[in-house]
N, C-alpha and C positions, 0 to 999 in steps of 0.2 A: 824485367826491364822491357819497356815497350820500344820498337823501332818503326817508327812514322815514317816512308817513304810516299815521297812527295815527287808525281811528274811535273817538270815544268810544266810553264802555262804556253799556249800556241807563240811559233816564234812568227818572224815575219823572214819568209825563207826571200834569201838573196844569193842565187846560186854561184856566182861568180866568187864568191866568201868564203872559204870554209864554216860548216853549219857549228863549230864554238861560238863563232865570232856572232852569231847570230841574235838582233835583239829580239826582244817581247815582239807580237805584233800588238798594236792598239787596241785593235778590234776584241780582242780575249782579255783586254786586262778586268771588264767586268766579272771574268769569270774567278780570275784569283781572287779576287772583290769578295765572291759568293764562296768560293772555299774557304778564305780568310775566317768567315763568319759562321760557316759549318766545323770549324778542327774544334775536334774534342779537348775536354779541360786540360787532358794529361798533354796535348803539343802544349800548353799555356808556358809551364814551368819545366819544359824540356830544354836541354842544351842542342841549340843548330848548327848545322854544319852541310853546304853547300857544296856541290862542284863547282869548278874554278870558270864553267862555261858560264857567257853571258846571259844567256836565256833563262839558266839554272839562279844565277845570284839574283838576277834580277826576279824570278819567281819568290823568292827567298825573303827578297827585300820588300816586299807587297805581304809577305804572309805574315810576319812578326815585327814588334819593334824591339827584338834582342840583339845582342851579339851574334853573327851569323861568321861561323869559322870557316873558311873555303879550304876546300881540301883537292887538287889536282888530280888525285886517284880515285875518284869519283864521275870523274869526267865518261862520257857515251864510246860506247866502241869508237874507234877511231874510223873515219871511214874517208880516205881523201879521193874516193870517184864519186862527184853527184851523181845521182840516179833521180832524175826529175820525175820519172811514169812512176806513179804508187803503187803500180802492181808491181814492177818490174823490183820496184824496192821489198816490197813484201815478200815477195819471191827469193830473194838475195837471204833477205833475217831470216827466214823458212830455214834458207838451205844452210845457216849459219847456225843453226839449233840443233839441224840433226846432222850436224860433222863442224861441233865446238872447232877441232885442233886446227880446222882450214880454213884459211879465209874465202867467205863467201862469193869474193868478188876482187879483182887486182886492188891493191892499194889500201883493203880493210881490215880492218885487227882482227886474227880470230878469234873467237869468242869463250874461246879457252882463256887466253892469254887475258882478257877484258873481266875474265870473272875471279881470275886469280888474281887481279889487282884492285879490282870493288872486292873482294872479301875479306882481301888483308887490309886495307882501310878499315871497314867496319869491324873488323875485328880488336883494331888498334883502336877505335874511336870508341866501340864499346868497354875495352878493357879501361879506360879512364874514367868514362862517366858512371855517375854514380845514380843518376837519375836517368828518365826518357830521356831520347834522343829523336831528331827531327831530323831527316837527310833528304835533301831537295837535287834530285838530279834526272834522271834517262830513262824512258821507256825498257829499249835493251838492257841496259845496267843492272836496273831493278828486277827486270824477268830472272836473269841471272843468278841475282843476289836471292833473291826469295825461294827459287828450287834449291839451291844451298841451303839457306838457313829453314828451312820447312823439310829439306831432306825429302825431296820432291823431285823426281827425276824432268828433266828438261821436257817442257814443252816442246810440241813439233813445230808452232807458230807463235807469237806474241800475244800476250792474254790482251780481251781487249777495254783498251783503258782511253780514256780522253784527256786532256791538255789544258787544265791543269787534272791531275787525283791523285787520289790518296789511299796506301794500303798499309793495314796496320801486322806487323809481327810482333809476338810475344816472342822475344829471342830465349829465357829461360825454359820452357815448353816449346820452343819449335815448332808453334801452331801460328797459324792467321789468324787475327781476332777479326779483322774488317777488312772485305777484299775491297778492291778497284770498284770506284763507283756507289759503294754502300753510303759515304760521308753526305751522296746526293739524295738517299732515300730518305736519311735523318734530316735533310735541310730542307725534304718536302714536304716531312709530318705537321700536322697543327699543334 
């Protein structure tokens, strides 16, 4: 069984929101545009299944014209203090990778607690489906989930990925077939 994670595509951050609440920004929808038209045959006839965040369904809703099943425990670390400086955030997920049980920062889920809840999801969403599966959610989430299911010890930082991509696991085999970024090398070929 193939497992297609999918980052959303750029939000349009509005810090006074909590970042769920967050929509698409404009500016990036051409790029789900351009993944839409790079995902390989097997997302085609895959069963979807979305985090319940805004950014994430609406990623979802641009990529297929399926059924897209939202799933709440798919949803991004939780994290209710903005961190507007990008270092300062980067720094924070850093230090939330190499000490999962703690939270990185007042008011942020550990990242323990975040991957114990994306695994029993997919665990449960794989035990159903009988074909591929599509799961459209979180930078974080996905980092998580994929040292889990590759049986890949945590990264020290966040692998790095752009807004929207896509990274493919064979969950049978526990290997990567297609890392972050690859779906753009295929959609540059002639």
């Amino acid at each position: 069984m193939l497992l297609h994670l999918v980052r959303h595509g750029r939000p349009l951050v509005d810090p006074p929101a909590p970042p769920r609440e967050w929509h698409l920004d404009p500016a990036g929808i051409v790029e789900i545009e351009t993944l839409r038209a790079a995902l390989p045959a097997s997302a085609t006839g895959a069963s979807w299944f979305s985090s319940d965040e805004r950014k994430a369904l609406a990623t979802a809703q641009r990529l297929t014209d399926s059924a897209i099943q939202p799933v709440p425990e798919l949803r991004e670390a939780a994290r209710h203090a903005f961190v507007k400086d990008q270092a300062t955030f980067a720094d924070a997920v850093s230090r939330g990778l190499q000490r999962p049980a703690v939270a990185a920062l007042p008011g942020w889920e550990p990242l323990e607690r975040t991957r114990q809840r994306v695994t029993d999801a997919v665990t449960e969403i794989a035990s159903r489906s009988s074909g591929d599966v599509v799961l459209v959610g979180h930078g974080t989430a996905w980092t998580l989930l994929v040292s889990y299911l590759s049986d890949e010890p945590l990264p020290q930082d966040l692998p790095p990925m752009a807004m929207p991509d896509l990274l493919i696991v064979d969950i049978n085999s526990q290997t990567i077939v297609s890392r972050w970024g690859d779906w753009r090398v295929r959609e540059d070929e002639p």
